[in-house]
Biopython code that builds the backbone (N, CA, C, O; Angstrom):
import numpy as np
from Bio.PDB.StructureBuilder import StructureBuilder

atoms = [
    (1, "UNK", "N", (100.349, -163.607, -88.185)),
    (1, "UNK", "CA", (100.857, -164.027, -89.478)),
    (1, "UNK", "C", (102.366, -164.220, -89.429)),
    (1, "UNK", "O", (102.801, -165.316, -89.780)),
    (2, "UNK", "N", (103.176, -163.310, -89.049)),
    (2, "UNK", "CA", (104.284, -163.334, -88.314)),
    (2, "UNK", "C", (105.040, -164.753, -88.282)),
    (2, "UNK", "O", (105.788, -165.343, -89.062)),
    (3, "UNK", "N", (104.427, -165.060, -86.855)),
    (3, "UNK", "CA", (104.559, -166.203, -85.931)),
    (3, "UNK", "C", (104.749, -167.369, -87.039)),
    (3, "UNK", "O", (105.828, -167.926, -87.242)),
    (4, "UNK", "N", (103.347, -167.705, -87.839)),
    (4, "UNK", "CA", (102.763, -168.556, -88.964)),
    (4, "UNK", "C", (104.325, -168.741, -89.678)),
    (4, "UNK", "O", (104.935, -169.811, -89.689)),
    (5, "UNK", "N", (104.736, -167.686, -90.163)),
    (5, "UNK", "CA", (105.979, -167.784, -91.178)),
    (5, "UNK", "C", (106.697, -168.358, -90.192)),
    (5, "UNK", "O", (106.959, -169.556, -90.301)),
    (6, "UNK", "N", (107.057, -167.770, -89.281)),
    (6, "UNK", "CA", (108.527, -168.328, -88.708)),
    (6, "UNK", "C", (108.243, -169.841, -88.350)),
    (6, "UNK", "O", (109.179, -170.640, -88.357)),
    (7, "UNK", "N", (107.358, -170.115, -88.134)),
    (7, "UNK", "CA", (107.025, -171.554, -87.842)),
    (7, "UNK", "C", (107.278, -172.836, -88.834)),
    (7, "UNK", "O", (107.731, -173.972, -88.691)),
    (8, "UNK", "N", (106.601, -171.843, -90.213)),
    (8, "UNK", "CA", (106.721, -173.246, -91.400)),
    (8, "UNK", "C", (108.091, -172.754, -92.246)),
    (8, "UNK", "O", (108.506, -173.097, -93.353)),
    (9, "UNK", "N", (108.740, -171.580, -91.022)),
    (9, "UNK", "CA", (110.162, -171.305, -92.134)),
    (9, "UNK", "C", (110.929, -172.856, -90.835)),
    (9, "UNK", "O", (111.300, -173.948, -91.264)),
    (10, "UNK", "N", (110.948, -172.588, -89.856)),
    (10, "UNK", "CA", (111.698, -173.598, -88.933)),
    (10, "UNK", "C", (111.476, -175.194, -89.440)),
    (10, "UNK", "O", (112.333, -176.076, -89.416)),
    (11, "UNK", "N", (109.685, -175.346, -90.039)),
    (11, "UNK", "CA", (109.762, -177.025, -90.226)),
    (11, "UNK", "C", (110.198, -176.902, -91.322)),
    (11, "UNK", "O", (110.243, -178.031, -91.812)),
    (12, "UNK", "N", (110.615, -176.053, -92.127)),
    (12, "UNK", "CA", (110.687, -176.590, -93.789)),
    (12, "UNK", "C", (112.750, -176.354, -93.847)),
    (12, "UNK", "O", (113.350, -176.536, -94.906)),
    (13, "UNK", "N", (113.257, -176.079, -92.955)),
    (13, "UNK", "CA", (114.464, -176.132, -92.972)),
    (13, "UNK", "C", (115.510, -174.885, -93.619)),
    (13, "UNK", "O", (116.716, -175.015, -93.825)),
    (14, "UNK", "N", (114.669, -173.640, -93.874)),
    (14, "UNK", "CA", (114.932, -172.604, -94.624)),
    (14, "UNK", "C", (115.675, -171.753, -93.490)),
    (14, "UNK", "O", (114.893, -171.617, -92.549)),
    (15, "UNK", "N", (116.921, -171.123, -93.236)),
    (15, "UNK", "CA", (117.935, -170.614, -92.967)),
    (15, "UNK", "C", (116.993, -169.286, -92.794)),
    (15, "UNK", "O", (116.472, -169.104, -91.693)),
    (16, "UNK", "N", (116.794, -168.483, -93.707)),
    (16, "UNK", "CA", (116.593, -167.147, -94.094)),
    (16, "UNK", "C", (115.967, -166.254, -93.351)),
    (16, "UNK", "O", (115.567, -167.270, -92.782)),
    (17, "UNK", "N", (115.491, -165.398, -92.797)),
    (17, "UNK", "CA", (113.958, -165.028, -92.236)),
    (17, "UNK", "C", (113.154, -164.852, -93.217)),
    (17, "UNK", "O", (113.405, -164.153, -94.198)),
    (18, "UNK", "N", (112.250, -165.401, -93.046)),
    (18, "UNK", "CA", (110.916, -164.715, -93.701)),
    (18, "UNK", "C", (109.898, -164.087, -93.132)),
    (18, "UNK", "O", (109.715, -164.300, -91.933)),
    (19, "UNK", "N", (109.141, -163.311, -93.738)),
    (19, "UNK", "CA", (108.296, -162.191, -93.349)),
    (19, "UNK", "C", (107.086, -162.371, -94.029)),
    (19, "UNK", "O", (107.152, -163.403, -94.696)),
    (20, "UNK", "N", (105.839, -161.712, -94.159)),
    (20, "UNK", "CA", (104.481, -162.271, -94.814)),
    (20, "UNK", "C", (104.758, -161.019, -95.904)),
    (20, "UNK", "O", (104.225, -161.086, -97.012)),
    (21, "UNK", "N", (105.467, -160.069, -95.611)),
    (21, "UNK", "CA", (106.330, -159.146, -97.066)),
    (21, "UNK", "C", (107.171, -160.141, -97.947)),
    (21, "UNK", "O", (107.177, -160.204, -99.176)),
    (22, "UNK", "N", (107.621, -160.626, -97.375)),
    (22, "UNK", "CA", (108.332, -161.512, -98.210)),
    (22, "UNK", "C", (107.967, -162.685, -99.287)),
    (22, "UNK", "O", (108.579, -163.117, -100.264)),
    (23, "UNK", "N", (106.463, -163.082, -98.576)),
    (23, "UNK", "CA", (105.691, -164.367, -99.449)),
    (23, "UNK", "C", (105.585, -163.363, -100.413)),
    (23, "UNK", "O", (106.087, -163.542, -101.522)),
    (24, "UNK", "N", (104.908, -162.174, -100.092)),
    (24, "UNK", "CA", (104.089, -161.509, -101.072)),
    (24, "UNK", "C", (105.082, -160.377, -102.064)),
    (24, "UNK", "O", (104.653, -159.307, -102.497)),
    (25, "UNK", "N", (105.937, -160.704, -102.199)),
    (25, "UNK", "CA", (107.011, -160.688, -103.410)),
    (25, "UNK", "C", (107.591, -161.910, -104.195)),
    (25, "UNK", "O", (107.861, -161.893, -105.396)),
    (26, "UNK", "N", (107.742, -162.946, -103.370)),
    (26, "UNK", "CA", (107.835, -164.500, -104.162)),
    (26, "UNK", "C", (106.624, -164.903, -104.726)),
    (26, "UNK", "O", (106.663, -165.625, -105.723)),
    (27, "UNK", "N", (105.232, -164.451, -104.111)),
    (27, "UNK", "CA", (103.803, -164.615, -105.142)),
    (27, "UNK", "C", (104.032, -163.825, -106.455)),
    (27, "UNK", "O", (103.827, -164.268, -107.585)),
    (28, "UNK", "N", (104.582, -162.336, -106.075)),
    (28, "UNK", "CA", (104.643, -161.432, -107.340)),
    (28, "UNK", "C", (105.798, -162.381, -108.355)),
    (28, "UNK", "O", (105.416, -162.877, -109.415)),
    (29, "UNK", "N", (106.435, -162.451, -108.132)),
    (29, "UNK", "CA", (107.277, -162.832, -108.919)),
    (29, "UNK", "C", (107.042, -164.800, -109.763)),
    (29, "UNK", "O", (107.454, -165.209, -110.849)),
    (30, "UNK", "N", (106.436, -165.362, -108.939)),
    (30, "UNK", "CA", (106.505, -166.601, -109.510)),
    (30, "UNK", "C", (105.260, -166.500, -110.567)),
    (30, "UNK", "O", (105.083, -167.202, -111.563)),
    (31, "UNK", "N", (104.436, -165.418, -110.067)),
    (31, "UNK", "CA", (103.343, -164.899, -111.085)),
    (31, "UNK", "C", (103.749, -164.488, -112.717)),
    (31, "UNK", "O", (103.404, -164.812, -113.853)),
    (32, "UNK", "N", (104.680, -163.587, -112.069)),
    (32, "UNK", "CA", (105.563, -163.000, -113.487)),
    (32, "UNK", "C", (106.225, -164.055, -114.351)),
    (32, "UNK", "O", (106.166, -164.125, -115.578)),
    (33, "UNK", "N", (106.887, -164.894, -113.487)),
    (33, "UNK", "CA", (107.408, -166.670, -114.146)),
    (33, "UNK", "C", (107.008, -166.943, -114.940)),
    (33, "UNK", "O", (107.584, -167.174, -116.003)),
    (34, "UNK", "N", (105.474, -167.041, -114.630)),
    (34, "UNK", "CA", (104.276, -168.361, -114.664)),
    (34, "UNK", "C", (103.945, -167.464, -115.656)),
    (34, "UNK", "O", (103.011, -167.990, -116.261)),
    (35, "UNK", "N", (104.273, -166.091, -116.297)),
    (35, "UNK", "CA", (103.694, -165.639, -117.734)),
    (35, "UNK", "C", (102.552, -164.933, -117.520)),
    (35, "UNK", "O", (101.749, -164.740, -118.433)),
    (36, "UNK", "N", (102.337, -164.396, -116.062)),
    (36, "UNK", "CA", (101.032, -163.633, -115.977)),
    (36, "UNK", "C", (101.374, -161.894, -116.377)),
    (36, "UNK", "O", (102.523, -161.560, -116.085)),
    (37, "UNK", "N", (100.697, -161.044, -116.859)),
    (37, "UNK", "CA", (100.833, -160.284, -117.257)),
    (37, "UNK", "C", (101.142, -158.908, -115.999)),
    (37, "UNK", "O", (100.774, -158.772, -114.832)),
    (38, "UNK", "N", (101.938, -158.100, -116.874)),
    (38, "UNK", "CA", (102.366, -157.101, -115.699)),
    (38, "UNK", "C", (101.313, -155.991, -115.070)),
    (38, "UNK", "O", (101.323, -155.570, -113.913)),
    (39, "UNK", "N", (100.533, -155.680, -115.977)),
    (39, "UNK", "CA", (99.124, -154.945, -115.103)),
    (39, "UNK", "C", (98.202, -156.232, -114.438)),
    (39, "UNK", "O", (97.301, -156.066, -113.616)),
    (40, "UNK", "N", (98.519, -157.184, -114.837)),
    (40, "UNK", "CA", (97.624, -158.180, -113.750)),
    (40, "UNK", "C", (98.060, -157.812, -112.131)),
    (40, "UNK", "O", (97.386, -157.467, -111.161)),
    (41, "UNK", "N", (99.606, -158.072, -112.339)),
    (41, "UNK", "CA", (100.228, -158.673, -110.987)),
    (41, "UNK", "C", (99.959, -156.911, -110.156)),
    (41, "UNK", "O", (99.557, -156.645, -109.023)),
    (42, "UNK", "N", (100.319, -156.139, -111.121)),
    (42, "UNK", "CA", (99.763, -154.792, -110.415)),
    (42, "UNK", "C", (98.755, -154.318, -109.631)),
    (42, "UNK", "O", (98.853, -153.614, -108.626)),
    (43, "UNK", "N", (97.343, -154.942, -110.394)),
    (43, "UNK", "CA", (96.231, -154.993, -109.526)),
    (43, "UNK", "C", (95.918, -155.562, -108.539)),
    (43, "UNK", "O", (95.185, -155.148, -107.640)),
    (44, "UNK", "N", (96.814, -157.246, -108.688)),
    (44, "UNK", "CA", (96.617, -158.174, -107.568)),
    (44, "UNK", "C", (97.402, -157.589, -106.597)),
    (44, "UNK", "O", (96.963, -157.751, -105.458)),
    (45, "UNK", "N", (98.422, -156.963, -106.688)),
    (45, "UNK", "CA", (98.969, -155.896, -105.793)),
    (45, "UNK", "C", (99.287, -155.112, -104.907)),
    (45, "UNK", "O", (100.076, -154.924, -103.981)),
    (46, "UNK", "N", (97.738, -154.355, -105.911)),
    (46, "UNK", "CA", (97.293, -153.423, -105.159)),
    (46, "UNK", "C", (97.900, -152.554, -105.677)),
    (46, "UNK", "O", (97.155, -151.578, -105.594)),
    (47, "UNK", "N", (99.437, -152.058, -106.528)),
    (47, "UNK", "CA", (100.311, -151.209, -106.724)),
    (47, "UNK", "C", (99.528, -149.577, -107.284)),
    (47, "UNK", "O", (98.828, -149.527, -108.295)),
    (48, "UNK", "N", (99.725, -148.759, -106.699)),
    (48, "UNK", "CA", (99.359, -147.659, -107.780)),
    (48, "UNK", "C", (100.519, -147.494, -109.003)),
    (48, "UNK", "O", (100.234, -147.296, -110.184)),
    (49, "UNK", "N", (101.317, -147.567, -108.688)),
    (49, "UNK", "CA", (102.564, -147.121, -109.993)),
    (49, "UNK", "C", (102.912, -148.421, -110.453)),
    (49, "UNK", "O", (103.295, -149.280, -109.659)),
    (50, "UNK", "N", (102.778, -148.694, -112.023)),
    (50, "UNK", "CA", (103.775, -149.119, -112.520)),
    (50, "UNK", "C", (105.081, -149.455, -112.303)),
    (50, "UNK", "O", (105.636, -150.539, -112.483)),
    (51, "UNK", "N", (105.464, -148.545, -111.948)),
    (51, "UNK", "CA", (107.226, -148.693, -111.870)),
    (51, "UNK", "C", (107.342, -149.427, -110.404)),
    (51, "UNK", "O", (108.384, -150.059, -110.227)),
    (52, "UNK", "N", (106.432, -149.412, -109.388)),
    (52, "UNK", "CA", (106.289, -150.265, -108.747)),
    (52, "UNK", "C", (106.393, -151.737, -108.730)),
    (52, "UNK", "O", (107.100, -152.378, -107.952)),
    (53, "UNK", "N", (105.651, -152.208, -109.627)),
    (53, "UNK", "CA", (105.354, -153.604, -110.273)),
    (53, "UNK", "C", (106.495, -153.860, -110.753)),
    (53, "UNK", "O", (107.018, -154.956, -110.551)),
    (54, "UNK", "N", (107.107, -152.872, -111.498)),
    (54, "UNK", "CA", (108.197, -153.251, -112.871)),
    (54, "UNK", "C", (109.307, -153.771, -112.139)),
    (54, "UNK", "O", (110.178, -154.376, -112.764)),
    (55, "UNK", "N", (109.413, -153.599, -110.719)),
    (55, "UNK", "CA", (111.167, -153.949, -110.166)),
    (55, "UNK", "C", (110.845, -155.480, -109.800)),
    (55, "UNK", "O", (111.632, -156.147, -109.128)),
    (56, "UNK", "N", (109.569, -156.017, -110.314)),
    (56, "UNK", "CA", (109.914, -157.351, -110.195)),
    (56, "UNK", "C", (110.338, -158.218, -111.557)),
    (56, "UNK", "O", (110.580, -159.422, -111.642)),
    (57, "UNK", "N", (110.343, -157.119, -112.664)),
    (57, "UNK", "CA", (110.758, -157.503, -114.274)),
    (57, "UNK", "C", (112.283, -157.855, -114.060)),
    (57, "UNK", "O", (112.706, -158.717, -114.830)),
    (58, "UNK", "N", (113.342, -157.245, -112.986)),
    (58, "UNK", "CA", (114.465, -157.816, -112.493)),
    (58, "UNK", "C", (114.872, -158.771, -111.871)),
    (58, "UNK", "O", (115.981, -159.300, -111.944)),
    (59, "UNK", "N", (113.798, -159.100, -111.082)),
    (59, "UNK", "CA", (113.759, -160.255, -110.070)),
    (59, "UNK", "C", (113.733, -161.889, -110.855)),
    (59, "UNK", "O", (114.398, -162.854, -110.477)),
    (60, "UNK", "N", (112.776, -161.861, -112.028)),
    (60, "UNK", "CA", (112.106, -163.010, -112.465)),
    (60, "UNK", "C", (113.270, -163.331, -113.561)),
    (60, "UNK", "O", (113.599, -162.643, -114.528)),
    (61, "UNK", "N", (113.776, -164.538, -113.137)),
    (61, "UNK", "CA", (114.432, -165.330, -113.833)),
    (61, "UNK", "C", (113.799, -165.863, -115.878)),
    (61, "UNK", "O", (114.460, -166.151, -116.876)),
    (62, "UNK", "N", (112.554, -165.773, -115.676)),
    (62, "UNK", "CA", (112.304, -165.988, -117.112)),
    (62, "UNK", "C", (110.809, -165.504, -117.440)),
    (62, "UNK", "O", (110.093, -165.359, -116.449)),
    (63, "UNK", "N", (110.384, -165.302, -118.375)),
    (63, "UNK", "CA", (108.785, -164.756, -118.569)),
    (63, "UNK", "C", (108.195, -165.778, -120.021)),
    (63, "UNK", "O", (108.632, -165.639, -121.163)),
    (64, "UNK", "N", (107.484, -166.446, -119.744)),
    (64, "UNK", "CA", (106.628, -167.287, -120.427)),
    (64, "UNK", "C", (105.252, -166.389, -121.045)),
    (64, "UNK", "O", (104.612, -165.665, -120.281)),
    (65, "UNK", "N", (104.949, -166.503, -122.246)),
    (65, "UNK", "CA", (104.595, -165.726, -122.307)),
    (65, "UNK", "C", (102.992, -166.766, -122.299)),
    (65, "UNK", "O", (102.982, -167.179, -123.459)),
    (66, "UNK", "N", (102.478, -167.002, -122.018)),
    (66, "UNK", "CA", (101.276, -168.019, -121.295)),
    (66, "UNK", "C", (101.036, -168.031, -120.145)),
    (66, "UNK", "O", (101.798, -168.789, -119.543)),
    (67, "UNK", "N", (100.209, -167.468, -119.429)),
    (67, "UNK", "CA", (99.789, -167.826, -117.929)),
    (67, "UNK", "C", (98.835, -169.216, -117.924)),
    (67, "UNK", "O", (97.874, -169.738, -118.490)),
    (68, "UNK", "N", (99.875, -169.428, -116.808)),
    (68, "UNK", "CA", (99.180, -171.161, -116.608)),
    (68, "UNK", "C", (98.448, -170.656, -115.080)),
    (68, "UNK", "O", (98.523, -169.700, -114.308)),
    (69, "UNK", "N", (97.477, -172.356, -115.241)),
    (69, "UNK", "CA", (97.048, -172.064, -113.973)),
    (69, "UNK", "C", (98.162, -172.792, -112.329)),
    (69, "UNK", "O", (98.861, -173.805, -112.358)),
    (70, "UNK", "N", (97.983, -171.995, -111.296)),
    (70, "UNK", "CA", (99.131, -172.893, -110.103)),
    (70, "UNK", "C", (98.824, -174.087, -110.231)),
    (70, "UNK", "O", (99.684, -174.962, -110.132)),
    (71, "UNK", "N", (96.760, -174.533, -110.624)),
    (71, "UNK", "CA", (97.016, -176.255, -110.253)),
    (71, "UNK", "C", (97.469, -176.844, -111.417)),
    (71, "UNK", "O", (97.182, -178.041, -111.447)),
    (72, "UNK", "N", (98.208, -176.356, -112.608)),
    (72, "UNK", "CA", (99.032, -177.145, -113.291)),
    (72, "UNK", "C", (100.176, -176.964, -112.988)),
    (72, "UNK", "O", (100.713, -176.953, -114.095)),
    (73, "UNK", "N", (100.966, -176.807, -112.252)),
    (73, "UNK", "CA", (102.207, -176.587, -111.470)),
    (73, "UNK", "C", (102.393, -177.493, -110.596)),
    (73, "UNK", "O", (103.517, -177.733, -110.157)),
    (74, "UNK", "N", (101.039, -178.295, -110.115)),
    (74, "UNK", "CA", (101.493, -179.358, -108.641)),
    (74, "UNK", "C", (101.767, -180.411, -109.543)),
    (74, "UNK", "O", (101.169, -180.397, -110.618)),
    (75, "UNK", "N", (102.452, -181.193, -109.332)),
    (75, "UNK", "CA", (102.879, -182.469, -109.329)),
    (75, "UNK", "C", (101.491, -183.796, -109.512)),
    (75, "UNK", "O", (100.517, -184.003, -108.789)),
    (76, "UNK", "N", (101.884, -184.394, -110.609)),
    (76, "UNK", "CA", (100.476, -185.341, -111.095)),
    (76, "UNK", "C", (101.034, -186.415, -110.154)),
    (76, "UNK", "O", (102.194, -186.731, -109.890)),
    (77, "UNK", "N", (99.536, -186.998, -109.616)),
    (77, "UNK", "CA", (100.211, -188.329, -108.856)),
    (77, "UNK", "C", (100.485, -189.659, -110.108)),
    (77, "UNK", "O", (100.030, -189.310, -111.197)),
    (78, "UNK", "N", (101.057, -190.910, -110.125)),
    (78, "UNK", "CA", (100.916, -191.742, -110.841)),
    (78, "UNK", "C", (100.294, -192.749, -111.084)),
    (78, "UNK", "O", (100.328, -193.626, -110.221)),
    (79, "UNK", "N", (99.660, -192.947, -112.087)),
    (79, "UNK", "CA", (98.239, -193.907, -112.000)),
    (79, "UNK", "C", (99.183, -195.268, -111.145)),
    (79, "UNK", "O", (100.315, -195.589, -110.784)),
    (80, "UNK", "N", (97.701, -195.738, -111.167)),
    (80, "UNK", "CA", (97.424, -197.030, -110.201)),
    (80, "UNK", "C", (98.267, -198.126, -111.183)),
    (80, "UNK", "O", (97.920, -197.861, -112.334)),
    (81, "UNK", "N", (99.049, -199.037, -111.194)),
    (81, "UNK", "CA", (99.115, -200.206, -111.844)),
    (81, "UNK", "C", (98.674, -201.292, -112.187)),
    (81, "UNK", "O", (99.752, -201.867, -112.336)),
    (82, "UNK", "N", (97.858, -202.104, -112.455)),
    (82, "UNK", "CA", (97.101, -203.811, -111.843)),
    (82, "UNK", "C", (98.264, -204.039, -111.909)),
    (82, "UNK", "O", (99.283, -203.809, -112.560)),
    (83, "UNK", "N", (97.433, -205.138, -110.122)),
    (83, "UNK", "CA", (98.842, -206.391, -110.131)),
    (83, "UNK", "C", (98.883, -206.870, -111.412)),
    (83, "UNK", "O", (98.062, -206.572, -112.279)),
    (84, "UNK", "N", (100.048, -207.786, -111.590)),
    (84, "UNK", "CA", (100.476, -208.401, -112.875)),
    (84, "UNK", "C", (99.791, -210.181, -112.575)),
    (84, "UNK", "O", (99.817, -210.970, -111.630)),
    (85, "UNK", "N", (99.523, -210.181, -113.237)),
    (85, "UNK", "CA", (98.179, -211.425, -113.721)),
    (85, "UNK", "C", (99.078, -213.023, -113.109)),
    (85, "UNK", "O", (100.297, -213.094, -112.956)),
    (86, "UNK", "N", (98.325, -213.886, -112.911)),
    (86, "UNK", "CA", (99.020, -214.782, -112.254)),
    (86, "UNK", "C", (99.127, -215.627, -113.463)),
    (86, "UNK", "O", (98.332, -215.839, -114.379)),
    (87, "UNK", "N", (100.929, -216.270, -113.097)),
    (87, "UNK", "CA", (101.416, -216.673, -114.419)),
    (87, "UNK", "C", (100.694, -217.895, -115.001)),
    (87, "UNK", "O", (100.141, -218.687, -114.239)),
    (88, "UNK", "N", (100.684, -218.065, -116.289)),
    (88, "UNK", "CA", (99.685, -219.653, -116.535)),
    (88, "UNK", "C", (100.838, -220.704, -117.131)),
    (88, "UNK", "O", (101.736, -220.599, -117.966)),
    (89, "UNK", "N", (100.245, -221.993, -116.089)),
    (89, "UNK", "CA", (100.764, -223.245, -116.439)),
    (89, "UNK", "C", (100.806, -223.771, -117.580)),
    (89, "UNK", "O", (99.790, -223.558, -118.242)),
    (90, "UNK", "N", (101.836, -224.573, -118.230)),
    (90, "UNK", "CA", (101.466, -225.147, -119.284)),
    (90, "UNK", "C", (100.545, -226.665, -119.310)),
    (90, "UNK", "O", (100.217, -227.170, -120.384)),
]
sb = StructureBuilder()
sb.init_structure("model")
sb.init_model(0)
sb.init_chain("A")
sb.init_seg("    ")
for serial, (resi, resn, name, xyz) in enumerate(atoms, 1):
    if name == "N":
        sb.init_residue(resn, " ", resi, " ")
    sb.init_atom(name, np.array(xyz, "f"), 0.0, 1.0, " ", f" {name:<3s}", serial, name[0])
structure = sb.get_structure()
């Protein structure tokens, strides 16, 4: 798993190290973002304590209070256009 990170940290151009500890605090937290609730992210976790969970209530830039789902987060592609009609003679 390791390896995995350092690999798509090298193609994606990210400076930083990352660690598979590390996804799994940017999951906690974009969770918390995204308006999911704080005993959720606890269980998904795994956390026994509370106060565990809670030091990501510092981390998260904003709390929505709606959990969305991730696949409304990807990017919609844009419909198809028709060609534009061939012009008519007078």
């Amino acid at each position: 798993m390791a390896l995995a990170c350092n690999v798509a940290r090298q193609r994606s151009g990210i400076t930083k190290p990352i660690t598979p500890h590390s996804l799994r605090h940017a999951f906690a937290t974009h969770l918390l973002e995204a308006g999911t609730d704080v005993r959720r992210i606890q269980l998904l976790m795994g956390h026994h304590s509370m106060s565990t969970t809670a030091r990501y209530l510092s981390v998260a830039t904003s709390t929505d209070c709606a959990t969305s789902s991730p696949f409304d987060l990807l990017p919609h592609r844009e419909p198809v256009q028709p060609p534009p009609s061939p012009p008519e003679y007078f």
